[in-house]
N, C-alpha and C positions, 0 to 999 in steps of 0.2 A: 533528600533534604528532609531531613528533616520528618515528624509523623507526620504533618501537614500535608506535605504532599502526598505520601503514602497514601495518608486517608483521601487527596480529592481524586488520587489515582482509581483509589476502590473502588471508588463512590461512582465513579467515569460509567466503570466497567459495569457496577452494580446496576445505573439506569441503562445503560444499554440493554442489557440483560433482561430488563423490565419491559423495555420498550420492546423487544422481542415473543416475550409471550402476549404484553398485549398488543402486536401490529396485527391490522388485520390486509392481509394480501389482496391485490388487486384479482377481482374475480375473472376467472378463467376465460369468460365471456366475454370480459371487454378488451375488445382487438387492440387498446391502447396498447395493454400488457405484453402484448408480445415484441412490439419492439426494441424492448430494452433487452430480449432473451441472449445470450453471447451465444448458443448453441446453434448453428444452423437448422439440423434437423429436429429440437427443440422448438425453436420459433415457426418453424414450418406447421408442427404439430398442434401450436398453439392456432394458428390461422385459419389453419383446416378446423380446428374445434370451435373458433368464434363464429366462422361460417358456417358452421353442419356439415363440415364435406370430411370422409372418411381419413385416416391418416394414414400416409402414403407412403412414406420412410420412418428405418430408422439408422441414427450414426451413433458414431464416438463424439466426443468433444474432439473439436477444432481440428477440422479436416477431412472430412470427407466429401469426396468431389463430386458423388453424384446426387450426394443433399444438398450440396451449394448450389449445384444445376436444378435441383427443383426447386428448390426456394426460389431462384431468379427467376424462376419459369412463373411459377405463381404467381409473385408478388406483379410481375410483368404485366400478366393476365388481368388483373383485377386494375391496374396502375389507369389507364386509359379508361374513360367513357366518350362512345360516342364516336371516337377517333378526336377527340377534345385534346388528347394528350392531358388533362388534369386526374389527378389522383383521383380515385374512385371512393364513394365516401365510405367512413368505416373502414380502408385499409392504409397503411404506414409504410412508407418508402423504410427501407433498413436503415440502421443508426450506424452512427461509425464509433472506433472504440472507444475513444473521449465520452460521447455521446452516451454508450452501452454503460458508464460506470458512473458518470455524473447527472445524466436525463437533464443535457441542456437544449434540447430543441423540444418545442411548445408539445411533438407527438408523442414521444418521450417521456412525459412529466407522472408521474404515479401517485405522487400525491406524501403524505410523509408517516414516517416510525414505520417504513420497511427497511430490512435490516440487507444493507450491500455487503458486496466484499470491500474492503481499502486497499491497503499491501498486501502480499502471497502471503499467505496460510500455507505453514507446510512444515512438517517433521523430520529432523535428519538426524537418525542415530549416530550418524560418525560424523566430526566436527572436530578438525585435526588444527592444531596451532606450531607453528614452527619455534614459538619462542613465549611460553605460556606466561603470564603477567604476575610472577610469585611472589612480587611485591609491589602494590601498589601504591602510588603515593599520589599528591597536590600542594602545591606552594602553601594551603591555608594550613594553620596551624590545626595538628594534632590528626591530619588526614593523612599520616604515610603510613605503610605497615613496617615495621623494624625487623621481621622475620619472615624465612619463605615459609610458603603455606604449605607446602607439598602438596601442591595441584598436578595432574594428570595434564600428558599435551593431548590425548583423544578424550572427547567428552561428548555430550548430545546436545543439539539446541533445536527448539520450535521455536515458533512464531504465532500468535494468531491474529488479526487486524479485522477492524470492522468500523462499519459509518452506520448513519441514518439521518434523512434529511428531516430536519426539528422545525422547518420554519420553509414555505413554497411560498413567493413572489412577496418577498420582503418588501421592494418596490412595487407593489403592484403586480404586474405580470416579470418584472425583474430581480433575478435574485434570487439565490436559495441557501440557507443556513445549514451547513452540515455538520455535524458532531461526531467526531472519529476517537477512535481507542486501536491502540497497538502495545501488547506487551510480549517481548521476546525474552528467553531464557537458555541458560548456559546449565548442563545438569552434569555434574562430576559424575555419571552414572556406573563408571566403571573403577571409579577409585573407593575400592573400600577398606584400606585404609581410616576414610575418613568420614564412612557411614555414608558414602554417595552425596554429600547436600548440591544442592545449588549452586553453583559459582557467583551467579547474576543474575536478574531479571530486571529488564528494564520497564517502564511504565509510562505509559506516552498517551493521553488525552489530547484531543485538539479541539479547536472550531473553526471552519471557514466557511466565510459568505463568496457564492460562487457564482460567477457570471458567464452567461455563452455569448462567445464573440466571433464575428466575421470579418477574417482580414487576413489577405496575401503577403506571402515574404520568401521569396526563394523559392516561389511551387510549393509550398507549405503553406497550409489552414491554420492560422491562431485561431482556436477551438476553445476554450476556457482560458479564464482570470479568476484566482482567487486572493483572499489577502486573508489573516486571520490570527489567531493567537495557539501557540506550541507549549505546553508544560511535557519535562522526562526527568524523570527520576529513579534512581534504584531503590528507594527507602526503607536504605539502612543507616546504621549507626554508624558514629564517626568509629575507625580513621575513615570508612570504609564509604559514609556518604559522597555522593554526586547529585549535582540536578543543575536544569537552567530553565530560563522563560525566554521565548521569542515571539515576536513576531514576524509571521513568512507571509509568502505571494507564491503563489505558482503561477505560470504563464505556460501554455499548453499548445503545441504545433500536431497538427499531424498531415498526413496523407496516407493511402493503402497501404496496410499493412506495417505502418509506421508511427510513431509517439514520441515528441522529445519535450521533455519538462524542465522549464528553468524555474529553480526554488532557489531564490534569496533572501536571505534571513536576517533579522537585527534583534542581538541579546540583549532582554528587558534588564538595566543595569541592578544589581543586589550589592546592600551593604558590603563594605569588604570586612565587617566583623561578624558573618554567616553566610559567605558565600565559598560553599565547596571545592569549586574550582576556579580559579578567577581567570586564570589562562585558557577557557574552554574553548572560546572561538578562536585561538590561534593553534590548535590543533586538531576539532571536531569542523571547523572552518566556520567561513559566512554564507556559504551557496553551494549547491551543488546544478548537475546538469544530469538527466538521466536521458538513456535512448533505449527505446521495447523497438523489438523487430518481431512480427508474427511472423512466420514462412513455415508453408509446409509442416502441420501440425504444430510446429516449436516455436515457442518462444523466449526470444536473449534478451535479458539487461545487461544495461550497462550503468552506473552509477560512478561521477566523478566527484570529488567535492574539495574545495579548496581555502584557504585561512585569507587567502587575498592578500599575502602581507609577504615581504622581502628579506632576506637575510634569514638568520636563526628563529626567524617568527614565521617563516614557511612551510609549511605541511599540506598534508593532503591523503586521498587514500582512494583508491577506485575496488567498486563490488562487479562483480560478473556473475552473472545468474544465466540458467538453463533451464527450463523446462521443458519435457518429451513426454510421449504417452510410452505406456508400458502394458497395461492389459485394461482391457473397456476403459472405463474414467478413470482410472488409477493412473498416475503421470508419476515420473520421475522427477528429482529436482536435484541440481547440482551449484552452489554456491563457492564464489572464490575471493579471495580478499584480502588488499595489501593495503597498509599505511596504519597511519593514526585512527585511535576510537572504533572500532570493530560495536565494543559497547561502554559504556559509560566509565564502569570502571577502568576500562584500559582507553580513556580519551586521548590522555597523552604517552600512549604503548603503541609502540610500530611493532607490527610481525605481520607474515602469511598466515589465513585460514581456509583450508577448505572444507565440505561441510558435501556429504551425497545423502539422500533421503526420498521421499516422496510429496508431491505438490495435494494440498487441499483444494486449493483457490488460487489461480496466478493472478499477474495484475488486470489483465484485461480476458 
């Protein structure tokens, strides 16, 4: 949409940016810090250093078992005084993964402008389309392209996503405001032909106010509530602009080893004399459902998403993601995907993509 969004896109990224060099990280020293660590022998490391006791392992990320067994051993150790069975002061029971990425439990809390991860971070030079989008079009006037582009089907796409909580117990001890940025991009890197450019880049700003909740449903912990406002744009010029406004909720379940996310959405209505796409929720949908499985070093997505609606207004598209280790921290990452809107420009473009690379940051 438009330079306006462009510009609040930047501008997202730009304070983020800002609030990165100036956060100041929680010190090493205070035992709070370490229960948000996702690393096992990471957080072990951190415990043993807030106590003075030497450090005892070390691992990879996510998964090795006999740092999982000292960290339990530890934390165990310090958990009881007394034979009280009450936590011992100055040490933190472990977080669960909800927990590790949002700091919704009071041990948890870090305080704000530390910069998390949000979505996986992660670089995949190959990025294969079965049926590349070489003309793109939208119902609004003067948004279709009338000639193919000679796009390449193998291209490159990253990702990078990030949060930072801007605001701790909005309600008082209830509450925490968080400000996320996600920009992902499609890089023709192999087509030179056409100087390499960019296919796409999408641009996604957010805000949600985030609540820790406790409550049963099927052996599953509803762990977070959030509600909040969504802007994504690609901000370019017509035919070739996209963009929408929402407002989402996330609703958050887990149990070990397990995460399942209901996000349903309601598109902020726009003029229909500057609105890019007017059909976008009947093919980018109203909601999705995602499922993370940890196991065994690896961790699967699943992403469904769906328009809610019957007949020729039905669509949908499910993502499948993998990530595995491959050497020390270095993980693999393998992404797959079928249906409607891969990215903005292609919202209403069905095809298959898959996409092999390397993980930065997964989700949890």
């Amino acid at each position: 949409m438009k330079h306006t969004a462009t510009t609040a896109a930047l501008g997202a990224a730009a304070c983020l940016a800002m609030g990165l060099a100036r956060a100041q990280n929680p010190s090493p020293l205070d035992i709070r810090a370490c229960s948000a660590i996702e690393t096992d022998a990471q957080r072990l490391a951190c415990y043993d250093k807030a106590v003075g006791r030497p450090n005892l392992v070390t691992a990879q990320k996510k998964g090795n078992p006999e740092a999982t067994r000292d960290l339990a051993s530890f934390e165990a150790a310090h958990r009881d005084v007394e034979g009280t069975g009450a936590i011992g002061e100055g040490v933190v029971a472990p977080v669960s993964l909800l927990d590790s990425r949002w700091e919704l439990s009071p041990e948890s809390k870090l305080g704000t402008m530390n910069l998390r991860g949000y979505k996986p971070t992660y670089a995949l030079p190959v990025f294969a389309s079965s049926d590349q989008n070489q003309r793109p079009s939208s119902p609004a006037p003067n948004h279709t392209v009338s000639q193919d582009q000679g796009l390449d089907s193998v291209e490159a796409k990253f990702q990078l996503s990030l949060k930072t909580k801007a605001w701790q117990g909005v309600f008082g001890d209830v509450g925490d405001l968080w400000v996320g940025y996600t920009q992902s991009s499609r890089w023709q890197v192999y087509n030179k032909d056409l100087s390499r450019p960019f296919r796409e880049t999408d641009y996604e700003p957010e805000a949600l106010l985030a609540f820790d909740t406790h409550y049963q449903v099927l052996g599953w912990e509803g762990r977070l509530l959030t509600i909040g406002v969504n802007h994504q744009s690609n901000g370019r010029a017509d035919p070739l602009s996209r963009s929408w406004n929402r407002v989402v909720a996330d609703v958050g379940f887990e149990r070990p080893g397990w995460v399942v996310m209901l996000r349903p959405w309601w598109r902020i209505p726009e003029d229909r004399k500057t609105d890019d796409n007017p059909d976008i929720s009947d093919y980018m949908g109203r909601g999705e459902v995602q499922v993370i499985r940890e196991w065994n070093s690896n961790e699967f997505g699943l992403t469904a998403r769906h328009s809610f609606r019957a007949g020729d207004r039905s669509h949908g598209s499910l993502r499948f993601t993998w990530s595995f280790p491959l050497v020390g921290n270095v993980r693999g990452y393998l992404e797959a995907f079928n249906g409607y809107g891969e990215s903005l420009i292609d919202y209403n473009h069905s095809a298959n993509y898959l996409g092999l690379g390397v993980s930065l940051l997964d989700w949890y």
